[in-house]
PASEBA-1860 file (N, C-alpha, C; in nm, 3 decimals):
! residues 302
1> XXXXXXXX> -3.262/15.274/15.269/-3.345/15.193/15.360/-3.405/15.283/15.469 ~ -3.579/15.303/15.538/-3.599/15.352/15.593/-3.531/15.294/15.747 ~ -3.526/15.433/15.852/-3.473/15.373/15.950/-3.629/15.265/16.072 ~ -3.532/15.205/16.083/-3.637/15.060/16.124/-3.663/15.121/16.277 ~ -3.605/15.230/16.365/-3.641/15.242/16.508/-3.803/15.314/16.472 ~ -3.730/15.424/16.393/-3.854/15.579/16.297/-3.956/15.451/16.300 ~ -3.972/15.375/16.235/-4.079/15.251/16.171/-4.123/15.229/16.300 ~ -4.071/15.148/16.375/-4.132/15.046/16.508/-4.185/15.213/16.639
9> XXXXXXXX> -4.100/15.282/16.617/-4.208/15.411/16.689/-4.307/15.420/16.658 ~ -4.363/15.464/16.537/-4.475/15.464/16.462/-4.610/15.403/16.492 ~ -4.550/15.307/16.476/-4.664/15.147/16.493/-4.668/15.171/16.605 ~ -4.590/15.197/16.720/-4.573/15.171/16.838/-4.732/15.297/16.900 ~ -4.696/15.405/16.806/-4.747/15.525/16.826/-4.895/15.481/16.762 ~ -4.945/15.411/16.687/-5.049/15.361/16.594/-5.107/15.277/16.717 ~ -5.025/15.179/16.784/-5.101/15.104/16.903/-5.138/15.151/16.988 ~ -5.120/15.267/17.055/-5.114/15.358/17.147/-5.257/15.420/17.129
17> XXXXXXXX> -5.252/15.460/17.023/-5.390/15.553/16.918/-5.503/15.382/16.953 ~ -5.478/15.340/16.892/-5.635/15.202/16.865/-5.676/15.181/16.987 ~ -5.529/15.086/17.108/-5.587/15.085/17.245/-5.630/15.212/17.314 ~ -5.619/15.311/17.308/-5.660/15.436/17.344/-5.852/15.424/17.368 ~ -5.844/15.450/17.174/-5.944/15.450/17.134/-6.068/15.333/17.149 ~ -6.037/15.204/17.167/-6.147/15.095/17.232/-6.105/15.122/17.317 ~ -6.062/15.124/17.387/-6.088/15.129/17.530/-6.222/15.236/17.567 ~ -6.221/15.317/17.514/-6.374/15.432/17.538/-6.417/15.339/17.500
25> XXXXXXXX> -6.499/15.258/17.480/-6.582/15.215/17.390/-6.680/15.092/17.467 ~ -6.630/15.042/17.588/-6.637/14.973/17.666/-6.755/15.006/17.799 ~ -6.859/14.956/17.787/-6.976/15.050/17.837/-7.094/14.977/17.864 ~ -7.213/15.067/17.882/-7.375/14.986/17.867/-7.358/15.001/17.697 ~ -7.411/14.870/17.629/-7.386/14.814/17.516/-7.497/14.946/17.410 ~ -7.614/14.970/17.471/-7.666/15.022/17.318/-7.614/15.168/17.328 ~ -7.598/15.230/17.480/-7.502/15.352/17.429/-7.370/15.374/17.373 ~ -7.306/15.263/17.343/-7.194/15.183/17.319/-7.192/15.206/17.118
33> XXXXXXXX> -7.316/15.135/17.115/-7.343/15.144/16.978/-7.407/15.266/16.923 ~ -7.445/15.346/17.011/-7.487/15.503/16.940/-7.389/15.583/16.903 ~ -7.285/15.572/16.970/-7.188/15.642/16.961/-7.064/15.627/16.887 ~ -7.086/15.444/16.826/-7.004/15.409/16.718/-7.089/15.491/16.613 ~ -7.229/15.459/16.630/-7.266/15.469/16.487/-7.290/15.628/16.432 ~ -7.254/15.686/16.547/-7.233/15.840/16.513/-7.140/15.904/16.530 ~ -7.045/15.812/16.545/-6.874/15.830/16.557/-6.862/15.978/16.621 ~ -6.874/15.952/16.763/-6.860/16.058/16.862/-6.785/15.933/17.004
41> XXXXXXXX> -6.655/16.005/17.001/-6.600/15.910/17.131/-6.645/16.003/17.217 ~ -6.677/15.924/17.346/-6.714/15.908/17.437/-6.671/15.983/17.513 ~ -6.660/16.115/17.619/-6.590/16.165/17.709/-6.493/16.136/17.808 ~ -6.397/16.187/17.820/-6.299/16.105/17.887/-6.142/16.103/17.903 ~ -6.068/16.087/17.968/-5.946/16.079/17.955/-5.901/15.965/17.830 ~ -5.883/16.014/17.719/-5.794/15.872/17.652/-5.691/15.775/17.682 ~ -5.644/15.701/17.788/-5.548/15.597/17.777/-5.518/15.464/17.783 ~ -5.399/15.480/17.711/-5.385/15.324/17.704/-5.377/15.206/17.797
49> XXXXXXXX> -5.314/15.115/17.753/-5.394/14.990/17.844/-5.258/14.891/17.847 ~ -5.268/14.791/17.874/-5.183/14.694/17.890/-5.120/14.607/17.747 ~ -5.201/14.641/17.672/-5.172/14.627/17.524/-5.038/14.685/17.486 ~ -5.029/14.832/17.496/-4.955/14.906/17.487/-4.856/14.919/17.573 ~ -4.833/14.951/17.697/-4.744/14.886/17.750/-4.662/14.766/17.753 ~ -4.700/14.672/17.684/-4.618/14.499/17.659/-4.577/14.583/17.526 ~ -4.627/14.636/17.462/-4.583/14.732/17.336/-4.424/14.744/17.338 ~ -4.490/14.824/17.437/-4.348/14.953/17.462/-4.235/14.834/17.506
57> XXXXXXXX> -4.221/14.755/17.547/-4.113/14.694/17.617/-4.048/14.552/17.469 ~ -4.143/14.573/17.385/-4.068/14.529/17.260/-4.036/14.573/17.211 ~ -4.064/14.736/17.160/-3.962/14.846/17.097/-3.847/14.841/17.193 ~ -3.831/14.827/17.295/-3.739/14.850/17.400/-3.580/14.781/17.386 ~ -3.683/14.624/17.368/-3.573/14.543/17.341/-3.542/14.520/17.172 ~ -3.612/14.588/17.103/-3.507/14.638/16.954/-3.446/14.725/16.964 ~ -3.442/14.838/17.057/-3.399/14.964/17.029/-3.258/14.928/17.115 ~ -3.273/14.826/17.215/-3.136/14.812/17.299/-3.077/14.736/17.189
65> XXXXXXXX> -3.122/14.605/17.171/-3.044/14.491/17.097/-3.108/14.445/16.955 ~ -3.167/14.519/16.913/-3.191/14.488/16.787/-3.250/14.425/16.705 ~ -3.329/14.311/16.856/-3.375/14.187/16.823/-3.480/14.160/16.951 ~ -3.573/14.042/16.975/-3.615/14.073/17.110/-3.497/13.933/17.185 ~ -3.515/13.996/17.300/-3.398/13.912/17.362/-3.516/13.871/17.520 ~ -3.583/13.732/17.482/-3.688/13.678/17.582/-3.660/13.770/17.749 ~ -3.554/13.744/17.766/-3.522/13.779/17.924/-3.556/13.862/17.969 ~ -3.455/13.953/17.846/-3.495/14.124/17.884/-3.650/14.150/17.909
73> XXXXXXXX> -3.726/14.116/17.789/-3.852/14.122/17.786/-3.928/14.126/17.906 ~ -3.903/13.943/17.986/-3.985/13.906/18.064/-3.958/14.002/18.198 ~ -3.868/14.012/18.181/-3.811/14.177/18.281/-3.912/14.296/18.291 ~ -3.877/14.343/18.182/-3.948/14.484/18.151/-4.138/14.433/18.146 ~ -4.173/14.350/18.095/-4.305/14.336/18.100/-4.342/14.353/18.283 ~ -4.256/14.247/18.369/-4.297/14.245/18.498/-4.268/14.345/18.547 ~ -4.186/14.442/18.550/-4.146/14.570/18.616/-4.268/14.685/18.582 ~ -4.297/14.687/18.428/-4.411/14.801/18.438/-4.569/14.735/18.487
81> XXXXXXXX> -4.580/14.584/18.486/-4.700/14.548/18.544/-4.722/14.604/18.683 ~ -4.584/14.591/18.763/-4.569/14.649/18.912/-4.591/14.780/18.905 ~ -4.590/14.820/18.805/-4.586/14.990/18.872/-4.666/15.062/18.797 ~ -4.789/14.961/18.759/-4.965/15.024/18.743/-4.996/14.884/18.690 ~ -5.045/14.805/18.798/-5.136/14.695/18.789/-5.268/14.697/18.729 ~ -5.370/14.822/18.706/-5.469/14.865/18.650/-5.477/14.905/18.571 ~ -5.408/14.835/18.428/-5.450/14.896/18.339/-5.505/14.744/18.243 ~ -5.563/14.690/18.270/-5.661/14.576/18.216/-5.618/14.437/18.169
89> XXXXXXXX> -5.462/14.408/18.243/-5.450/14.272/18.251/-5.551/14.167/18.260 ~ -5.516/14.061/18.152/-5.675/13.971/18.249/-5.598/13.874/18.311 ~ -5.673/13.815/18.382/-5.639/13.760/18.482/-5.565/13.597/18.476 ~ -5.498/13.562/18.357/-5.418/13.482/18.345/-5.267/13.555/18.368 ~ -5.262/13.686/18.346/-5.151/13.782/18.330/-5.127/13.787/18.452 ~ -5.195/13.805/18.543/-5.216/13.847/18.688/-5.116/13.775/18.759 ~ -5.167/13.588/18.740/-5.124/13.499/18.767/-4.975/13.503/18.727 ~ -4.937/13.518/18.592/-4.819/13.512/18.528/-4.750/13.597/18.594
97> XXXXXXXX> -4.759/13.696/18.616/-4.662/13.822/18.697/-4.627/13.793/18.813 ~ -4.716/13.735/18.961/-4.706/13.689/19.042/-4.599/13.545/19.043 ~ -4.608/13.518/18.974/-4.502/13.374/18.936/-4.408/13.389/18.921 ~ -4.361/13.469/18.849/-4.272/13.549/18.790/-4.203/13.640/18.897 ~ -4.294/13.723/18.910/-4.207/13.797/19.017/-4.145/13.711/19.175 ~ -4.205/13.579/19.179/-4.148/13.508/19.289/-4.058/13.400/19.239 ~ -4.033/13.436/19.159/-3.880/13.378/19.115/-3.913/13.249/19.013 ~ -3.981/13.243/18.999/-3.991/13.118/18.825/-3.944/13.171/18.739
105> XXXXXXXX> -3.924/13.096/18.620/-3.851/13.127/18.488/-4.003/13.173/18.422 ~ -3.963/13.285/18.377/-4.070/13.317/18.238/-4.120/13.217/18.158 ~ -4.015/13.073/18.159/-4.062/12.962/18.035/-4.169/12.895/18.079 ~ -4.113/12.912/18.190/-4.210/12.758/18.282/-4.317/12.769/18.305 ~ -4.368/12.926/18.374/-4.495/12.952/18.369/-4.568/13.012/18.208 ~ -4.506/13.019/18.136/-4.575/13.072/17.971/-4.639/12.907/17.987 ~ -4.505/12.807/17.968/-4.577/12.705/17.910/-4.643/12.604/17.996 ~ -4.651/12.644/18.115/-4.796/12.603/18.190/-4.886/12.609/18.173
113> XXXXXXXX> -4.937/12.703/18.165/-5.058/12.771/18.144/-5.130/12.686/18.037 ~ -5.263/12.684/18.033/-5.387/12.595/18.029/-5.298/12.422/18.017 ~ -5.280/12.380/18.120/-5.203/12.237/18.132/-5.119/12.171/18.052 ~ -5.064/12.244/17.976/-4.915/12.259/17.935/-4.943/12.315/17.816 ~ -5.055/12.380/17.774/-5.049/12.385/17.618/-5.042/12.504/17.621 ~ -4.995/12.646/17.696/-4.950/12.748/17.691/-5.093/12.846/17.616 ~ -5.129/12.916/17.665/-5.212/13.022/17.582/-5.221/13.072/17.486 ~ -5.355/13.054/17.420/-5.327/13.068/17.261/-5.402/13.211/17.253
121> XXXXXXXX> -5.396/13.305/17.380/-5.439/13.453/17.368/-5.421/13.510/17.245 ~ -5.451/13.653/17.251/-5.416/13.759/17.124/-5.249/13.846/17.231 ~ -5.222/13.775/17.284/-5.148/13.914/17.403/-4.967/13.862/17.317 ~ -4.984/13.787/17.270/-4.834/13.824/17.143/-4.908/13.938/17.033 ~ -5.036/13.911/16.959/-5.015/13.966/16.858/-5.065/14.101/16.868 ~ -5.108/14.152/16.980/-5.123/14.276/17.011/-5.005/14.358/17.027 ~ -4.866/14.313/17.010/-4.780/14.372/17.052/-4.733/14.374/16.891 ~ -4.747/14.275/16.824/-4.649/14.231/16.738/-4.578/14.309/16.598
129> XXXXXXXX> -4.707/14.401/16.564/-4.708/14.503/16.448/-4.570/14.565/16.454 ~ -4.515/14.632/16.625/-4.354/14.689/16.619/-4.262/14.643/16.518 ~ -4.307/14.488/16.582/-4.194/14.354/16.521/-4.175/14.400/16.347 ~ -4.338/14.402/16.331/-4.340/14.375/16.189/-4.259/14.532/16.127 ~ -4.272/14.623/16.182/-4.239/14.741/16.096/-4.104/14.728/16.113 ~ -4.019/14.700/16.234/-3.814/14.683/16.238/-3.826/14.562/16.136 ~ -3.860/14.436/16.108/-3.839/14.347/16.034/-3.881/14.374/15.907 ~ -3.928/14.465/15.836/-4.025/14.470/15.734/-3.955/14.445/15.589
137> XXXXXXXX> -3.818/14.424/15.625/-3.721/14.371/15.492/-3.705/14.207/15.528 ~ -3.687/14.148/15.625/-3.655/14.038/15.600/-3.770/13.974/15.751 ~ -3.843/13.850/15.605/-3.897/13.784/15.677/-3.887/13.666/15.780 ~ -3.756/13.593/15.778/-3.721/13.527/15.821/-3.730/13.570/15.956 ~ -3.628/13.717/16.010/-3.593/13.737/16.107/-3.762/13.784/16.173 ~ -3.816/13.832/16.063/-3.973/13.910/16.165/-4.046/13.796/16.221 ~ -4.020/13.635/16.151/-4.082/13.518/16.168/-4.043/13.491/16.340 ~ -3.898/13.489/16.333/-3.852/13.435/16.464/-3.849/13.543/16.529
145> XXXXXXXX> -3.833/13.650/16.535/-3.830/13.771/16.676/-4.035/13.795/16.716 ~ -4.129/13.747/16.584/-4.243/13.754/16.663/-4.263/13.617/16.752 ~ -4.196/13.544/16.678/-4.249/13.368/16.806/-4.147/13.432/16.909 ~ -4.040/13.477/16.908/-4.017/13.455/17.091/-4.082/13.589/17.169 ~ -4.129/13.705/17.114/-4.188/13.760/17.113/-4.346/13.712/17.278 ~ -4.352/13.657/17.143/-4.457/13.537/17.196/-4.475/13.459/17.291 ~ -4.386/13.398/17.280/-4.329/13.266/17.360/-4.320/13.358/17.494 ~ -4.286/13.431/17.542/-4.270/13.459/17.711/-4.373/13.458/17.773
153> XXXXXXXX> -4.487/13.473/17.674/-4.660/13.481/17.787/-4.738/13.381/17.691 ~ -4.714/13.343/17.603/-4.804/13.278/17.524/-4.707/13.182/17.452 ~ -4.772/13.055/17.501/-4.638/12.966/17.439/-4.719/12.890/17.332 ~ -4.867/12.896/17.310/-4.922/12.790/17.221/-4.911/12.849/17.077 ~ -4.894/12.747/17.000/-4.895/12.788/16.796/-5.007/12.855/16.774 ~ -5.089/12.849/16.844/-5.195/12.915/16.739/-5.170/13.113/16.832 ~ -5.118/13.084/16.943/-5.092/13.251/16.970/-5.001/13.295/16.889 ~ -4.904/13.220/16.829/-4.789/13.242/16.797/-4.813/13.280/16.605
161> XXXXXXXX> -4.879/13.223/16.575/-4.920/13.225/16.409/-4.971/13.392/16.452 ~ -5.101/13.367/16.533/-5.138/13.496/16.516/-5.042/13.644/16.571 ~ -4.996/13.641/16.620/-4.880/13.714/16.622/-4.780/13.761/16.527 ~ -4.728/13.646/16.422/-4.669/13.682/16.314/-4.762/13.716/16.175 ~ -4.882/13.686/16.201/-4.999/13.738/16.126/-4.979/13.889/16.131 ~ -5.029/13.954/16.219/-5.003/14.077/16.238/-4.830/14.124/16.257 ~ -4.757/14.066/16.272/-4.628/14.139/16.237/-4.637/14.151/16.097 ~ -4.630/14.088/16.041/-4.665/14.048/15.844/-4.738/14.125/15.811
169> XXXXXXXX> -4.878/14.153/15.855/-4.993/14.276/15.793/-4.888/14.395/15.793 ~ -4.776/14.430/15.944/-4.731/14.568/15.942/-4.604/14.579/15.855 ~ -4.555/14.512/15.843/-4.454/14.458/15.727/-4.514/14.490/15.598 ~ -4.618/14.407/15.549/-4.647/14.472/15.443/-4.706/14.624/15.415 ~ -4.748/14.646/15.496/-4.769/14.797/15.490/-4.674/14.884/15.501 ~ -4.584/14.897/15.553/-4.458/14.941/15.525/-4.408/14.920/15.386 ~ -4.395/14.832/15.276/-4.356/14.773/15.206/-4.445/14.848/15.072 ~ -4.538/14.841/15.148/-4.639/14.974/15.034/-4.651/15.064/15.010
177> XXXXXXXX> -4.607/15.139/15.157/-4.531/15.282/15.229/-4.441/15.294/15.114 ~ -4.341/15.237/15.100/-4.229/15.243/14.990/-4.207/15.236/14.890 ~ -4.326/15.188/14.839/-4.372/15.172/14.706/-4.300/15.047/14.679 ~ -4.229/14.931/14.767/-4.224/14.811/14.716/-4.278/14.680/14.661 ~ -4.412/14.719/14.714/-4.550/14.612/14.660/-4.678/14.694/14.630 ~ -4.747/14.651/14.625/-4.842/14.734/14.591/-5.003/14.570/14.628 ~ -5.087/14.607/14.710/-5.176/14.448/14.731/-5.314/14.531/14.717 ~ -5.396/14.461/14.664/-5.524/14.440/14.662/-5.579/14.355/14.826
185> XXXXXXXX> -5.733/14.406/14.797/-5.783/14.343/14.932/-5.731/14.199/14.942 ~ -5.754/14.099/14.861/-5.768/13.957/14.867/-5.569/13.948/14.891 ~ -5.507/13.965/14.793/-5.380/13.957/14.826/-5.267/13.997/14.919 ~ -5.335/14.103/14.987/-5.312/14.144/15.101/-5.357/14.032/15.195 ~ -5.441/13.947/15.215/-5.443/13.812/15.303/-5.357/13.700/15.270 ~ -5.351/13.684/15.162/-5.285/13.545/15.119/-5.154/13.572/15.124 ~ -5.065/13.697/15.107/-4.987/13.742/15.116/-4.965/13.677/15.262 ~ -5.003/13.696/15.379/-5.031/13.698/15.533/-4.990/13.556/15.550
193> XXXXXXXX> -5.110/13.493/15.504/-5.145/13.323/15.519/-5.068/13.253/15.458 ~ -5.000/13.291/15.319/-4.824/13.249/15.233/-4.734/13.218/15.346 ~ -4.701/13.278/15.469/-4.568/13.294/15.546/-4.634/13.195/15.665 ~ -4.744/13.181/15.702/-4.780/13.111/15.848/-4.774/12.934/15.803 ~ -4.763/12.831/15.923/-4.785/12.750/15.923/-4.899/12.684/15.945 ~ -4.913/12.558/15.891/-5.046/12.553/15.920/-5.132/12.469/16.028 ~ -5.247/12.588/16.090/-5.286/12.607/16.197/-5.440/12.629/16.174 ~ -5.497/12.676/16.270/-5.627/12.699/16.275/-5.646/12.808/16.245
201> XXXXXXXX> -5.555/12.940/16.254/-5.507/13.036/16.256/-5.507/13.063/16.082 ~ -5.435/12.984/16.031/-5.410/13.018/15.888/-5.543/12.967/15.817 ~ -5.624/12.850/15.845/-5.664/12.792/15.778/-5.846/12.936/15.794 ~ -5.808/12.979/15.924/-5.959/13.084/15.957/-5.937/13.213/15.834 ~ -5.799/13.223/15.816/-5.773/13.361/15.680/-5.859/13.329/15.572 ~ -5.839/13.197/15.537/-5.908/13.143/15.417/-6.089/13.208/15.456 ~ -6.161/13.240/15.566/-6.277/13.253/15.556/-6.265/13.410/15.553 ~ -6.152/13.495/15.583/-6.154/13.606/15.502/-6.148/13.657/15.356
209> XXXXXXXX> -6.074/13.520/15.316/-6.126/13.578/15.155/-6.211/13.568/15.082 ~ -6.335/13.504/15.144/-6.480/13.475/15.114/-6.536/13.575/15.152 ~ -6.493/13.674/15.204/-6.609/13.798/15.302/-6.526/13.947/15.238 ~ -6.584/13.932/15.046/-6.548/14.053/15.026/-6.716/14.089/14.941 ~ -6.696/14.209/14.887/-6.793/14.272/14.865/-6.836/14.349/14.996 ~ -6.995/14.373/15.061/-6.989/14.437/15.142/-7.022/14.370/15.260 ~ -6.994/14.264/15.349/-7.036/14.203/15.464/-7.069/14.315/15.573 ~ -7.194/14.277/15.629/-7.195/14.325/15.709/-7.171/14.288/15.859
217> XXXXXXXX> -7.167/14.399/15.941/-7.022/14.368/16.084/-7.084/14.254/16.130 ~ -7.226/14.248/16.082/-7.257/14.113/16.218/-7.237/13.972/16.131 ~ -7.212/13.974/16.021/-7.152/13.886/15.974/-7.000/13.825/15.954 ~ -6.946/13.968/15.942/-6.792/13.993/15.967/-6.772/13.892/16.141 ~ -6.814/13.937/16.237/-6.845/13.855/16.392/-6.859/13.750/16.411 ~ -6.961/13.698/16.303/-7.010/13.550/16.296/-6.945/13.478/16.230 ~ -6.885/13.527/16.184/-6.782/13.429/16.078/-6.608/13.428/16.139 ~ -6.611/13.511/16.152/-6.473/13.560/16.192/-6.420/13.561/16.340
225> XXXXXXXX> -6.487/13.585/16.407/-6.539/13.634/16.571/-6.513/13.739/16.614 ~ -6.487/13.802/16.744/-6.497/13.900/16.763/-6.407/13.927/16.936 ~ -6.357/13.780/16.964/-6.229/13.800/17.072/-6.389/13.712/17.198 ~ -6.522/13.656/17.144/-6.555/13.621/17.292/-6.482/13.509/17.351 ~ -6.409/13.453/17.268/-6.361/13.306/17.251/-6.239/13.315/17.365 ~ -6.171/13.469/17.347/-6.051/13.532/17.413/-5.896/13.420/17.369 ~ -5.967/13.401/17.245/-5.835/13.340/17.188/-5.759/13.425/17.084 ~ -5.697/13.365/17.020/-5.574/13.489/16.909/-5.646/13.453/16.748
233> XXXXXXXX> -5.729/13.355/16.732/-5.740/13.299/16.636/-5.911/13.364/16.608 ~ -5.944/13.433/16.745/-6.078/13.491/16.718/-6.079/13.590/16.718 ~ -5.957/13.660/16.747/-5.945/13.858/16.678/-5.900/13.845/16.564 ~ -5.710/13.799/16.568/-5.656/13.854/16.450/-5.730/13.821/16.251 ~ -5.768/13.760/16.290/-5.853/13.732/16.127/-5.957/13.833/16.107 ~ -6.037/13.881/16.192/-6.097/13.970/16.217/-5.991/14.108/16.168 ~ -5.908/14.168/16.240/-5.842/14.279/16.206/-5.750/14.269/16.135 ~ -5.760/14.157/16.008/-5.676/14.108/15.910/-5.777/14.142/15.818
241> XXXXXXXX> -5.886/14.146/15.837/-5.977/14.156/15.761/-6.006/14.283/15.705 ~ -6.003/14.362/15.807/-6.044/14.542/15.844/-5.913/14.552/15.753 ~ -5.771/14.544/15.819/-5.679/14.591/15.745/-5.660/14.612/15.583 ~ -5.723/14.444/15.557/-5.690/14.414/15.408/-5.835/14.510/15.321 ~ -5.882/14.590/15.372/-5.979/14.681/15.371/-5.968/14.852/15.412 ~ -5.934/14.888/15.476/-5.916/14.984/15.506/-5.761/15.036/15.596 ~ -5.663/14.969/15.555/-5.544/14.987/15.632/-5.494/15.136/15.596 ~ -5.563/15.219/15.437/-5.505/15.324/15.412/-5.542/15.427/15.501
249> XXXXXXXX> -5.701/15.427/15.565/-5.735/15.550/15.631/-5.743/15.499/15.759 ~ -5.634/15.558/15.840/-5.648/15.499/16.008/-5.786/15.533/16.064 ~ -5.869/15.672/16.052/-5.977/15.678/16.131/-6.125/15.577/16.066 ~ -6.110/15.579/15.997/-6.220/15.459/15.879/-6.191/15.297/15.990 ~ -6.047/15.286/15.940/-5.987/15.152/15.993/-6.031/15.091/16.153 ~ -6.023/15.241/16.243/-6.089/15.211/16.372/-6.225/15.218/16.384 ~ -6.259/15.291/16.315/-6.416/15.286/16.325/-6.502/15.171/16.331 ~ -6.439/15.148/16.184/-6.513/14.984/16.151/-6.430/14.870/16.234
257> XXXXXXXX> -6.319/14.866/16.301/-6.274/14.784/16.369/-6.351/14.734/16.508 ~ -6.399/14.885/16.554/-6.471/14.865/16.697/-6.579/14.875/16.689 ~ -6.682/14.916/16.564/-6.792/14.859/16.578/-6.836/14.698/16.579 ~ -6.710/14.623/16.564/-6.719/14.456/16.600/-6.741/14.445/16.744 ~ -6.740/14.537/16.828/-6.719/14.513/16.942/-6.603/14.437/17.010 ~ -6.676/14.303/17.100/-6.562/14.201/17.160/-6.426/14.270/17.233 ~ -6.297/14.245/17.200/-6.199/14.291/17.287/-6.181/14.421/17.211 ~ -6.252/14.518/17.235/-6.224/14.612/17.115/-6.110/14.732/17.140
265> XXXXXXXX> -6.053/14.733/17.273/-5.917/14.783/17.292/-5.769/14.682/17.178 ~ -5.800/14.582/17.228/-5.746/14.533/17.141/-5.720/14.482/17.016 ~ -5.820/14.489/16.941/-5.848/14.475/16.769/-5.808/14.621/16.758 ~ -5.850/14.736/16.804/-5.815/14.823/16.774/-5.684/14.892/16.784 ~ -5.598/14.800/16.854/-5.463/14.824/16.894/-5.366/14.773/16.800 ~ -5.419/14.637/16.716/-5.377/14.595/16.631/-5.385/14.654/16.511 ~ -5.497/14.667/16.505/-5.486/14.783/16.332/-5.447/14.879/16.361 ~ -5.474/14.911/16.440/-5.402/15.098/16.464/-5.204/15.082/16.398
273> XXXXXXXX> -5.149/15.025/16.462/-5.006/14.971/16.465/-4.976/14.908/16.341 ~ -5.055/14.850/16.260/-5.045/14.847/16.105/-5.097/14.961/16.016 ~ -5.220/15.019/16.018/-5.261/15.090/15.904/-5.195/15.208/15.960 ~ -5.109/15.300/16.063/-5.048/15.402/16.075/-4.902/15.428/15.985 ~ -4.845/15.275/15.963/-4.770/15.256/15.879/-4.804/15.294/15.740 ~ -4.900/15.282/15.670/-4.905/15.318/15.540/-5.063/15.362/15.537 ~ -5.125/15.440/15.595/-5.266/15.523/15.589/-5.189/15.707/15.502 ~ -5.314/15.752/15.447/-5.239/15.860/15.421/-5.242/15.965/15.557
281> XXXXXXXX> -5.154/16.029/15.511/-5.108/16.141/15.659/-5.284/16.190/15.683 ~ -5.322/16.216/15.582/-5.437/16.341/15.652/-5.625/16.211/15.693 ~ -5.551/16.135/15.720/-5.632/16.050/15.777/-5.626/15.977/15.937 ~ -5.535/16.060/15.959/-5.491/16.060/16.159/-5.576/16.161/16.173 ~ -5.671/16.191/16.254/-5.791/16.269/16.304/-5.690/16.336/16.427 ~ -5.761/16.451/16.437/-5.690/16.544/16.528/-5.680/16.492/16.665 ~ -5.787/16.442/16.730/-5.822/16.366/16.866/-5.721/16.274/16.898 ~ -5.623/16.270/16.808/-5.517/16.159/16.808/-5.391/16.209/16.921
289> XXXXXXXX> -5.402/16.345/16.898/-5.321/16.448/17.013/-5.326/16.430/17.147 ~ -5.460/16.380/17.147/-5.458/16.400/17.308/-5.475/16.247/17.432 ~ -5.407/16.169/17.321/-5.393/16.043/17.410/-5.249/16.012/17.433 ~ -5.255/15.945/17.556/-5.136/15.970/17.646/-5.011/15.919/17.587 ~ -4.953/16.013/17.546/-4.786/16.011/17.510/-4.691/15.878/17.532 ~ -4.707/15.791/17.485/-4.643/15.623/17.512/-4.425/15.694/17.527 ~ -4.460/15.751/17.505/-4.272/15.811/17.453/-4.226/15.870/17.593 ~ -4.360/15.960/17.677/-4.292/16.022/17.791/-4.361/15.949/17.951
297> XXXXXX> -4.414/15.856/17.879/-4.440/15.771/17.972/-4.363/15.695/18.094 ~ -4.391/15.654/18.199/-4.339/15.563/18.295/-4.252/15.441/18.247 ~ -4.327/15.372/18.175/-4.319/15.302/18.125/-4.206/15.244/18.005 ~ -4.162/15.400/17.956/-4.091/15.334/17.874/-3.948/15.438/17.899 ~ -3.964/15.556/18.025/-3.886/15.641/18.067/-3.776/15.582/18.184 ~ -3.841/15.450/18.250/-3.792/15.438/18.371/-3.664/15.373/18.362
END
């Protein structure tokens, strides 16, 4: 059995790489697009973002307990928010931390939020890929450690599907890593959409398996979306899509991920953290070196 910490580093290290990488990307829009389309990043310090950091504090709580354990979590998420507020929280998070840090329960304010129906963000399933690579033998447990996962900032089903969406994409890629399955584009989704309940979330996969041959991105957008919605149900199908497409070559995988634009730190944070799991080695681009070390970080040192 591979070791499951080796795995959830990885991914961890794969999220690190995507949010890195959208994040350059974020700009005046047509120089934005010259520079996708001539795949030249942008000058600059590479780092990560708040994506990655909520990251790091779920490897944290597998690597302590094996499992995520809500508390700990809501802990460690508020402690590194305090000690670099700037790295691109939006501003429901803002709120949440402040609440939090004045003494509410993590539950109460998750499931406040939009008048009791809890946020159906992407900010579980941006984290969630870790989940999927420690769980990647048994689905049951990757089912329930991505909902509570979840559940501390995002309490609504449809954040929560999409969350175990992407734990599942990194699961199976691992699983391919090993030579235990082996998926085609199309089955590589249904595979996904097999394990979720049904949601808006599952039922939007189904318009990924209509968008094969060669779609193009602005159709891939229009159909799929592209995060303007700033819901979970308008990225992850989107980078369910890319994956079940290009999960083998990580630099391909980002490319075409962020030329969708929209939250593109974060679509790109998500595939990064799956296709690093099973891309071949000589498809991590060298530039991958020089974004900021998630391992000797503040963040996951303190």
């Amino acid at each position: 059995m591979e070791d499951k910490h080796l795995l959830a580093s990885r991914s961890l290290t794969g999220i690190s790489i995507g949010d890195a990488f959208g994040e350059c990307f974020f700009g005046e829009e047509h120089s934005v697009k010259s520079h996708i389309q001539q795949k030249i990043i942008p000058e600059g310090n590479p780092n990560f973002t708040d994506d990655t950091i909520m990251a790091i504090a779920v490897f944290r709580s597998l690597e302590q307990f094996g499992e995520i354990d809500q508390d700990f979590l809501a802990e460690e998420f508020t402690e590194n928010y305090y000690s670099d507020i700037n790295r691109g929280y939006g501003p429901s998070m803002h709120r949440y931390f402040r609440e939090v840090k004045s003494g509410e329960h993590w539950k109460e304010v998750s499931y406040a939020k939009f008048e009791g129906q809890g946020s159906m963000g992407n900010g579980g399933a941006m984290r969630a890929a870790v989940i999927g690579a420690y769980f990647y033998d048994d689905f049951t447990k990757l089912k329930e450690n991505a909902e509570r996962s979840c559940e501390v900032t995002h309490a609504n089903r449809e954040a929560m599907e999409g969350t175990k969406a992407i734990a599942l994409a990194a699961a199976f890629a691992v699983r391919e890593k090993l030579g235990m399955e082996k998926f085609g584009q199309q089955d590589f989704i249904r595979n996904i959409q097999h394990e979720l309940m049904d949601s808006d979330m599952k039922s939007k996969l189904n318009k990924c398996l209509y968008l094969d041959g060669n779609p193009s991105t602005e159709l891939l957008v229009k159909t799929l979306g592209n995060e303007t919605g700033m819901t979970a149900q308008d990225t992850v199908p989107l980078v369910i899509w890319m994956l079940s497409r290009y999960r083998h070559n990580l630099e391909e995988c980002l490319w075409n991920t962020v030329s969708a634009l929209g939250d593109r730190d974060t679509t790109c944070a998500m595939a990064g953290g799956v296709s690093i799991l099973c891309c071949e080695e000589n498809t991590i681009p060298e530039w991958t070196v020089t974004i900021e070390n998630w391992k000797k970080s503040r963040f996951y040192e303190h």
